[in-house]
C-alpha positions, 0 to 999 in steps of 0.5 A: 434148145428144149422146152427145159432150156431157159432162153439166154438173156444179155448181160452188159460186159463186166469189163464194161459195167464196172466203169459205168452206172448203166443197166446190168441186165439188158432185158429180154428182146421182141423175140426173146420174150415171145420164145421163152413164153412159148414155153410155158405150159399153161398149168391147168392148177398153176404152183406159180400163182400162189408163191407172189405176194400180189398173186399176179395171173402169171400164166395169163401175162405169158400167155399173151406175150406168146400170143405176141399180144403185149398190150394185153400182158401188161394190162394183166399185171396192171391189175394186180401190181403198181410196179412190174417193171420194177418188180421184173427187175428186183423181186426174188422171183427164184424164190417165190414164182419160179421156184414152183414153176413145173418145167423147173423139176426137169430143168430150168423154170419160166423166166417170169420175172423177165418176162414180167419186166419186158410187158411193163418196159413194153407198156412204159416205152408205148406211154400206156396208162393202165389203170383205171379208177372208180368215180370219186367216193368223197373220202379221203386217205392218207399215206404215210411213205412212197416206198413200195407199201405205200405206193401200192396202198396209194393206187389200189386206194386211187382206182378204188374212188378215194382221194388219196395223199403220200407223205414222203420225207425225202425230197423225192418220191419212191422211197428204197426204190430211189434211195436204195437200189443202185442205177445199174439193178434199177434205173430210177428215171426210166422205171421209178419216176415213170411209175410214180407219175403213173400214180398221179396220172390215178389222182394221188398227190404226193407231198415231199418234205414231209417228215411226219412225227416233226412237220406234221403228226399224224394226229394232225393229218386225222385233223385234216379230214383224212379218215385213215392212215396207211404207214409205209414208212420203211426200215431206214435205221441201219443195223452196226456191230457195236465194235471200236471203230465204228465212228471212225470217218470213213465208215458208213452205214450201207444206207447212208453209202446207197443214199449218197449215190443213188439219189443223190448221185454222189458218183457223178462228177458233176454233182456237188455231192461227192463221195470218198472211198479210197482205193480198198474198201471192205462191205460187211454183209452177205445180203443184197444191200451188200451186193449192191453197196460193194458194186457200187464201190467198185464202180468208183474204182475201188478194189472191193471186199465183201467180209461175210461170217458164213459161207457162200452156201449161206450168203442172203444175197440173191445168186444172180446178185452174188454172180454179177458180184464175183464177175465184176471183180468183187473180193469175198473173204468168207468165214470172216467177221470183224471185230475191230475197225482200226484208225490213224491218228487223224481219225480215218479208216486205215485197216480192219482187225478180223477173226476167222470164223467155222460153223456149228450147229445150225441157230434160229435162222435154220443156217450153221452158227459161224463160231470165232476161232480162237488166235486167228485174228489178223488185219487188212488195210482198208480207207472205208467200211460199209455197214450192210448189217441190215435195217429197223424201222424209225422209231420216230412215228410211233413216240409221236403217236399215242396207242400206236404200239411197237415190239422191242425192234420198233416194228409196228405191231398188227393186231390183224393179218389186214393190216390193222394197228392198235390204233382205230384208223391207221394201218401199216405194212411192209418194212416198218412192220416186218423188218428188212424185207422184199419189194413185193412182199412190202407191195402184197402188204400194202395191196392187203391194207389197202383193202382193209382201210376199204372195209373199214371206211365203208363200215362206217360210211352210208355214202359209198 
């Protein structure tokens, strides 16, 4: 093996996976790790660093993992990130640290997010707490949401002397985290829940329950004494196609299928919370919450088709997430849309009507516009549909908060990079301001405004 070659990391077996719920990837060894560290070059100008949205010293936590000094690597990504053991196992990273990695235009680059994931599963499995906070400063903020924006605001805010609060609306913290990605890319016990009880081990109380626009405005939360408010509330309002059909029963919002199973545990025959999908099943999408809404299925026994209007060449999905996907069995029909979803005369799901699709010329998104091809109209059967057309934010906090303004998509609108809103006091960031995106990109938002609600209490405090 060359300093080009990655170092393997272990799969569990696909024949396998697919009949449990247990983790895919099982994570770099002792060895493993320090191999595949000892292979980066330690870049005096480093192209890594820049491309993550929380700007981690990357080259500083593989540095100590090759020095075999793992308490020291975790340390360093305690400093620039609230979840690493999440981010190791969700973050793009093939597009964003790695894809600038030097030994990646010779051959494979450094496996970052690995390694970041074994430092954090490290730190988790010693029971460290690493961050560090600030004497109290007698000012309080408030956090709307518990998803990555909000957790991340919430820490930087705690470490930084603030008394801070998370309102969550479900009844368990981690927002997308626990509701949105599957047992098998993210173990919510073992990773989440431990992250989130080392937010409150910084001093953060979180609050569930809480739905803010109905159990409490966010008027009323300035009421309270909060000097300002953070709103990481999310995209959770599924995207449909606006085609007959969709009210069938059997048909669900990739939302509402990841929610039922993830936190609600729908696949666990012991909870009172089932749910049914049949024997064939069709995902419409091509992104990771499709990846994730057609593993799932395939885990409750289903044969699982992924219907997508492009090409692979175009899927959204990440390839690691396309690879799993295909190993596992999974069926994708590309160049196929849907225009129909057909129903018997009891109301449920019985087949799909598609149209075959081509390519154009590329649209606004960079990519070939998928165009129908006239009388190439057929059906399939199918006894489910999963929506995985994406998400937009809730529009619920906004109508209930006076000059808070928001685009045509229900996106919170910025009035500055920092995380600013149109309304003196309250910042916002991630999904509900930027739509569907990244876990990371969501944390970069939330450690930016973070320090933007710094700047604007110190302007007008003396006390600090």
């Amino acid at each position: 093996m060359t300093r080009f070659t990655r170092t393997p990391i272990t799969y569990q077996d696909p024949e396998k996976r697919i009949h449990n719920f247990d983790e895919v990837c099982l994570g770099y060894t002792k060895e493993e790790a320090i191999k595949e560290a000892k292979r980066c070059i330690q870049c005096k100008n480093p192209t890594c660093v820049p491309l993550c949205p929380v700007n981690i010293d990357i080259p500083g936590f593989i540095k100590a993992i090759a020095e075999e000094d793992f308490k020291k690597a975790a340390e360093t990504l305690a400093e620039y990130s609230a979840l690493p053991a999440v981010c190791g196992r969700v973050c793009p990273q093939e597009d964003q640290c790695e894809k600038t990695c030097i030994l990646g235009k010779k051959g494979e680059p450094i496996a970052i997010g690995k390694l970041e994931r074994f430092a954090a599963d490290w730190a988790l499995e010693q029971g460290l707490s690493l961050g560090k906070t600030k004497e109290p400063n007698g000012h309080k903020v408030a956090v709307i949401g518990s998803g990555p924006a909000g957790v991340t605001c919430a820490g930087e805010l705690a470490k930084a002397g603030y008394e801070v609060k998370i309102f969550e609306a479900l009844h368990e913290p981690g927002g997308v985290l626990v509701y949105g990605i599957p047992e098998f890319r993210l173990p919510a016990d073992d990773i989440v829940q431990v992250e989130i009880e080392n937010l409150k081990k910084l001093g953060v109380e979180i609050e569930t329950n809480v739905i803010v626009g109905r159990t409490i405005t966010v008027d009323e939360i300035f009421d309270e004494g909060y000097e300002a408010i953070f709103i990481g509330s999310g995209a959770g309002l599924p995207i449909f196609m606006n085609i007959p059909g969709e009210n069938l029963n059997g048909v669900f919002s990739a939302n509402e299928f990841l929610t039922r199973n993830n936190l609600m545990k729908a696949f666990r025959s012991d909870m009172d919370t089932p749910i049914k999908v049949g024997n064939k099943v069709a995902v419409v999408g091509g992104g990771n919450v499709a990846m994730d809404a057609a593993r799932t299925a395939k885990r409750l026994g289903a044969e699982v088709h992924v219907v997508y209007r492009r090409t692979e060449e175009e899927l959204p999905a990440r390839e690691e997430e396309v690879e799993n996907a295909m190993e596992e069995g999974i069926i994708f029909d590309f160049l196929t849309n849907p225009v129909e979803i057909l129903g018997d005369d009891k109301g449920w799901v019985r087949g799909i009507k598609c149209v075959k699709m081509e390519l154009g010329e590329p649209d606004a998104s960079g990519r070939r516009r998928p165009i129908p091809i006239e009388g190439s109209e057929f059906e399939f059967e199918v006894d489910s549909v999963i929506m995985a057309l994406g998400t937009s934010p809730n529009p619920l906090i906004p109508r209930t908060t006076e000059g808070l303004n928001t685009d045509e998509r229900n996106r919170i609108k910025l009035v500055s990079e920092k995380g600013q809103t149109s309304r003196e006091g309250i910042f916002a960031g991630g999904d509900n301001v930027t739509g569907s995106a990244t876990v990371i990109l969501a944390m970069g938002a939330g450690k930016e405004a973070a320090k933007s609600i710094d700047e604007y209490i110190k302007s007008k405090a003396t006390n600090i």
